[in-house]
C-alpha positions in Angstrom: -16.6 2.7 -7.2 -18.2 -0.4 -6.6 -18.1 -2.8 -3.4 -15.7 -5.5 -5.7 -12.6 -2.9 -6.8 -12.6 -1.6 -3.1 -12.1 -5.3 -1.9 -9.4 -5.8 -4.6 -7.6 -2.7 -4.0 -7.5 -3.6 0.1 -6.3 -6.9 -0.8 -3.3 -6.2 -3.1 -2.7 -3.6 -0.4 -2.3 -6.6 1.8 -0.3 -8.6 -0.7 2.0 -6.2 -0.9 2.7 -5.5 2.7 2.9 -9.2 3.4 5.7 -9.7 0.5 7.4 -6.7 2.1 7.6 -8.5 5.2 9.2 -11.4 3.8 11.4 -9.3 2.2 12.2 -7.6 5.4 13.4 -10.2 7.3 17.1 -10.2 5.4 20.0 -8.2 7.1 18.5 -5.0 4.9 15.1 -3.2 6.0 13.6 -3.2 2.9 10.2 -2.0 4.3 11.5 1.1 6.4 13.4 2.6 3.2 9.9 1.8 0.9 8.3 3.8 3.7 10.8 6.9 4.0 11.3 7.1 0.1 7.3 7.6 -0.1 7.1 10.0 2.3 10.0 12.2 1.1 8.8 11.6 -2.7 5.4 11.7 -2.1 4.4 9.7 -4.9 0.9 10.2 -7.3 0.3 6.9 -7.2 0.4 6.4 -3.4 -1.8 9.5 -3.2 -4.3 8.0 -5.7 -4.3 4.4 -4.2 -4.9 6.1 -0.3 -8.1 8.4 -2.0 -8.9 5.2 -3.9 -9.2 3.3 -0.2 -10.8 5.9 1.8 -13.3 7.6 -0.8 -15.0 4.6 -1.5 -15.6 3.1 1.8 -18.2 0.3 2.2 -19.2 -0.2 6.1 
């Protein structure tokens, strides 16, 4: 993995969370649902994207 895809990947991380905050400030908490559905589904993809962070860490 190189330094530019883990940069990418932390930002659309970012993206996301930030459009799910907008989302969350309606009458419905969009963000605590997203949450509880992952961790009851556990996802591949969410699995994939947290290796895809923490495996290729650049300090």
């Amino acid at each position: 993995m190189n330094k530019e895809g883990y940069y990418l990947t932390k930002f659309e991380c970012f993206l996301v969370l930030v459009i799910l905050i907008f989302i969350d400030i309606g009458p419905i908490p969009v963000t605590a649902f997203f949450l509880i559905w992952i961790l009851f589904k556990r996802p591949k993809w969410f699995k994939e994207l947290v290796d895809h962070i923490y495996l290729s860490k650049h300090f």
